[in-house]
N, C-alpha and C positions, 0 to 999 in steps of 0.2 A: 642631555648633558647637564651636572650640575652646575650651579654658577659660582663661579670663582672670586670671590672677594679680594680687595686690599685691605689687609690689617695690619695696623703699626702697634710694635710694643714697646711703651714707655719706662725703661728701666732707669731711675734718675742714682738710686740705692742701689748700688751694685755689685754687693757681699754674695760670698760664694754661695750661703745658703737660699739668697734669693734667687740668684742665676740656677741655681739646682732645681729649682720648682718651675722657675721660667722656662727651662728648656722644653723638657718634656712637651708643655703645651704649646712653644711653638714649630717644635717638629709635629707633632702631630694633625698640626694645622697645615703647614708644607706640604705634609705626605699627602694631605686631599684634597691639593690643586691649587688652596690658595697663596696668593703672592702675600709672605710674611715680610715684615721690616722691623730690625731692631734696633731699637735706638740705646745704649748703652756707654759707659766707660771700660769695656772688657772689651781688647783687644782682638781676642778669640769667644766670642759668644756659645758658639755652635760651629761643628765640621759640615754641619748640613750647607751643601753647595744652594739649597730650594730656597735658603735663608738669605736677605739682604741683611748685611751688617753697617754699621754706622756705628763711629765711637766718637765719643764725646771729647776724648782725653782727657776726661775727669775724675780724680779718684778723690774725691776729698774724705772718704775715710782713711784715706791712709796721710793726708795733710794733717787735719786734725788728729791729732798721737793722742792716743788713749792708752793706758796700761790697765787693763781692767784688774788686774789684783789689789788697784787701789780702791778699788768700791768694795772691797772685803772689810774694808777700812772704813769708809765713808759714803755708806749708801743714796745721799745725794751729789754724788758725783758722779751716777751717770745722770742724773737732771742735767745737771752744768755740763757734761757730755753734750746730752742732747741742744742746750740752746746754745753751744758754740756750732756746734757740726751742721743745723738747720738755716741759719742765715746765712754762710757763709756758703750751702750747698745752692741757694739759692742764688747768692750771685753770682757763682761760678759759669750756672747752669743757661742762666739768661746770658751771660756774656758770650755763652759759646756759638761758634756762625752753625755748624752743622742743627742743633737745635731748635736756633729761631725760623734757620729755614725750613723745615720742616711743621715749625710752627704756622709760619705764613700759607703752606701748603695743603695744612690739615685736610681739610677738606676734600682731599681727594680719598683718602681715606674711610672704609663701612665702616670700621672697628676699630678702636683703640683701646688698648688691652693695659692699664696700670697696675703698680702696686697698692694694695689696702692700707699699709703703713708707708708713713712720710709722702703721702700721694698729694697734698696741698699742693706745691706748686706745679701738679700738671694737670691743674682743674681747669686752666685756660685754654689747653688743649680739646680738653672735651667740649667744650662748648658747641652745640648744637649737630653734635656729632655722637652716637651712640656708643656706650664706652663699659666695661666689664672691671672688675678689681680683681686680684690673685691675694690673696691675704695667708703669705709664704711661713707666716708664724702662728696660723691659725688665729680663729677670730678675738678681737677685741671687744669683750658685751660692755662697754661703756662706750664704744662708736658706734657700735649697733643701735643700742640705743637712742645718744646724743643725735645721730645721721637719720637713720628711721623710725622711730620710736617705739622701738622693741623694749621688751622689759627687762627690765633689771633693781633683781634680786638682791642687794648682799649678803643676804643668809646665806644663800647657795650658790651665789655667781663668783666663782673668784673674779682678781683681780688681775692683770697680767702680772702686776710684781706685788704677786702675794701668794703663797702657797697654800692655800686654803684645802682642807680636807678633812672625811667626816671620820670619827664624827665634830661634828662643827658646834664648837662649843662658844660660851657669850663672848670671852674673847677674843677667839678666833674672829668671831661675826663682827664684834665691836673693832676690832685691826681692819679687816677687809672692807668694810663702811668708810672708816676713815679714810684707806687708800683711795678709796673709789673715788672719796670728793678731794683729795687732793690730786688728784690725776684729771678730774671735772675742770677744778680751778686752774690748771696749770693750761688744759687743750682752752680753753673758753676766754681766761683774762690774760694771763701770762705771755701767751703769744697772743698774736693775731689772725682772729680767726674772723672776717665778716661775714654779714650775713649771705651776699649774695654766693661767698662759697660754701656755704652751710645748702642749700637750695642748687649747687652744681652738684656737690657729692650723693643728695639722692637721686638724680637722676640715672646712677649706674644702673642696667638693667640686672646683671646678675655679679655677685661675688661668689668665687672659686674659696674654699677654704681649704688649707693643707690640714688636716685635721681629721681625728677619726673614732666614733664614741666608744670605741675599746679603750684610747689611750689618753680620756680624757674625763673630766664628770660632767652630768649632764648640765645644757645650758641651750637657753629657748634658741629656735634659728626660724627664720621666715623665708616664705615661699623661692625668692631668691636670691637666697645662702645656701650653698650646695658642699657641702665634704665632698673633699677629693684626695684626702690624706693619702700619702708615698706613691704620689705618683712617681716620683726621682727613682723609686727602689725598682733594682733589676738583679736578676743571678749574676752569680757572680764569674768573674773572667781570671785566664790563666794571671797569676801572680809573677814580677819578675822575678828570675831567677834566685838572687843572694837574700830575698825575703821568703822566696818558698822553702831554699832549703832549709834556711832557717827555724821557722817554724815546723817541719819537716823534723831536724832534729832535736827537736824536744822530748818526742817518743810522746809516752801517753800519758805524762804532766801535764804535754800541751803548752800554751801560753798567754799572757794576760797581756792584752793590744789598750796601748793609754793613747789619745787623744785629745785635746782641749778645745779643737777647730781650730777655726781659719785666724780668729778675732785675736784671740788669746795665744801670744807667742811666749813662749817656755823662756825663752831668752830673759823676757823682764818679770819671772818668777821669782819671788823672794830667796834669797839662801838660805830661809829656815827650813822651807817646803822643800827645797831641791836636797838637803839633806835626810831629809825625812823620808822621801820615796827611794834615796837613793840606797839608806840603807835595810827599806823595810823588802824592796825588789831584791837585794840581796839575801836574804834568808826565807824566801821563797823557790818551794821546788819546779815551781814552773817559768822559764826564759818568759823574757818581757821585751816586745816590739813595743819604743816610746816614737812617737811622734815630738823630734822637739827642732827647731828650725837652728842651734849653732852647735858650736864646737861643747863637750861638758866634760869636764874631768873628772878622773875617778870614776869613772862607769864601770861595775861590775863587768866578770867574765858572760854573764846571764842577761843580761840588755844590749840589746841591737836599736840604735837610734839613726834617726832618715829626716829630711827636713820634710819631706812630705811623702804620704802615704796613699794608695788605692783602696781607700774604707774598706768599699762596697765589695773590693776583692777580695780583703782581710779577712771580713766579719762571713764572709760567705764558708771560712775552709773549718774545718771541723775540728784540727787541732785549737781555736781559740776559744779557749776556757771563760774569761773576761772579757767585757770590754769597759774598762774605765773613761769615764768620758765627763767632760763639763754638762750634759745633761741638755745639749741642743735639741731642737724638735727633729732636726733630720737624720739626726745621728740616732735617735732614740728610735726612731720608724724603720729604718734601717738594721737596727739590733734586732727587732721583734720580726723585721722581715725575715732575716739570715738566723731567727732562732737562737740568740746567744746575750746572758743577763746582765744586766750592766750596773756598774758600782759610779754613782751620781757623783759628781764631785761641781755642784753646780755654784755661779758666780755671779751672775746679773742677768736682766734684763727677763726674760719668760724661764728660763732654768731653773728656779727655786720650785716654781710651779711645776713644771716636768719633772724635775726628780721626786716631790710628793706622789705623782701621779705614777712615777716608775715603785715607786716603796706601795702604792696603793693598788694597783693591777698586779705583783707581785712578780714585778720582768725583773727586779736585782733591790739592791738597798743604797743607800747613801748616807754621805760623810760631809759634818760642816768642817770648811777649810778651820776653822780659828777652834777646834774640836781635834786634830789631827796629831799622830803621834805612831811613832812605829810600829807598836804592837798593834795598836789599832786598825792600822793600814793592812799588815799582814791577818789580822783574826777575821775581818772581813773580806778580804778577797777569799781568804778560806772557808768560808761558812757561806760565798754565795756558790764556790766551787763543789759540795760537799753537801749541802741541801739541793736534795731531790724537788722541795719546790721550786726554788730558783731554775734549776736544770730546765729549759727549753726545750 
């Protein structure tokens, strides 16, 4: 009989798209006997009963209010994002009793299973305890680096907020340079980072990467860095009702399914943009499923809007011609899984870089926000409808 471990997973970061990567690997650890713990601020983790759940009651993403359409505006604001949302996660996180006990407890624990990004404060966790990273946005070569002294390139390594792509011209090279060392300065001086946590974070035995070198360019990985891109993706499942039929009654226009994610709420969408899609969706022959989370007026007879949506059951039906999307990794994996191209409409943080990589593997094309305009809107959704390459 095999033996049955205890392993704790430390989700301190607990946005949908990292809970989407998270699960899969801790149901599958359940299913083969061993006893999982999740430490999280999500309420409902997982239905898996094999799973012990534990919430933090912490959500400081949604404390710290970001409106990400203001980094459309002003691309160091999500810096100032990030050094509000890191201190403040940090205290939240230490003050909490379910936490530290667990902390004190560590120890009974084989495994402790973290995030690769914002994983700082649960390096005390690891401590003399063998511990793995999930890197849910695909790897970082300037940690890889910095942490184990992998190489890196600026010629060829993008940057995470940088869209680098060939061919890679001095420019381009001389931008992605520059990012690198100020992404360097910022992990190194800016915060704080000491040494002796610099010497806990190699100690991870293996990193999981959601990543996958179809949907990405190439970029050095060591013995243990392992791709495990879409793991989340599964077929897809009956639709409810007043969405199937909908879709359903398009006929064979079909329909173009918008999304932004979780992050990004349509509510604090400028009213240039909301005009803009509203009337370019109207002089489109195919009905338009929008994902937007309030009330919007003046919605076309042709748009069906939901505050929230079953992707993976969307993208799977054959009536969805499009999927416009802010150019997230999991949504992007999910399009290529379910076969269907998608028009980038990316905003921050790794997006810029995935919608190059969607225009350079040729899964659909993209549109800069501060580029947008109605005919635009509509001649591209037609031309990714309409080219045979695009077609999946």
């Amino acid at each position: 009989m095999k033996r049955s471990y205890n392993i704790l997973i430390v989700l301190t970061v607990s946005g949908t798209s990292h809970r989407n990567v998270f699960i899969p690997v801790a149901e599958g650890l359940a299913d083969r006997g061993h006893k999982v713990y999740v430490l999280s601020s999500l309420a409902n983790f997982t239905t898996d009963r094999n799973i012990t759940q534990l919430n933090t009651g912490i959500n400081v993403m949604e404390d710290v209010k970001i409106n990400t359409f203001d980094i459309l505006e002003d691309n160091f604001d999500e810096f100032n994002y990030l050094m509000t949302l890191l201190p403040k996660l940090i205290d939240d996180v230490y003050a909490s009793p379910i936490f530290m006990e667990l902390y004190n407890k560590r120890k009974m624990f084989d495994l402790i299973i973290i995030d690769h990004m914002f994983n700082e404060l649960n390096y005390p966790f690891t401590h003399e305890i063998p511990f793995i990273t999930i890197a849910t946005h695909g790897m970082d070569p300037l940690q890889s680096a910095a942490v184990f002294g992998n190489v890196l390139n600026p010629a060829y390594t993008p940057s995470v907020f940088f869209s680098l792509s060939p061919p890679k011209g001095l420019y381009q090279r001389f931008t992605n340079t520059l990012i690198h060392l100020l992404v360097s300065f910022t992990y190194n001086y800016w915060t704080v980072i000491p040494v002796i946590q610099k010497k806990m974070a190699r100690n991870q035995s293996l990193t999981l990467i959601n990543s996958h070198f179809s949907l990405v360019m190439p970029y050095p990985l060591l013995p243990s860095q392992v791709e495990v891109g879409a793991l989340h993706c599964r077929p897809g499942q009956p639709l409810p009702q007043d969405i199937s039929s909908w879709i359903e009654g398009a006929g064979e226009a079909g329909i173009v399914y918008f999304s932004l994610g979780s992050i990004t709420k349509g509510a604090l969408m400028p009213e240039k943009y909301l005009k803009l899609f509203l009337q370019a969706f109207k002089r489109l022959d195919q009905r338009v499923l929008w994902k937007f989370e309030s009330d919007l007026p003046g919605v076309p007879d042709n748009i069906l809007i939901r505050p929230w949506m079953p992707q993976q059951d969307i993208l799977s039906h054959p009536g969805v011609k499009v999927f416009m999307s802010h150019g997230g990794l999991l949504g992007t994996q999910e399009a290529l899984y379910h076969a269907k191209p998608i028009l980038a409409l990316p905003i921050h943080g790794d997006q810029p870089r995935n919608a190059q990589n969607i225009v350079d593997k040729g899964l659909g094309l993209s549109l800069n926000w501060k580029e947008l305009s109605v005919d635009r809107i509509v001649h591209t959704i037609q031309e990714i409808i309409n080219n045979p390459r695009l077609v999946l």
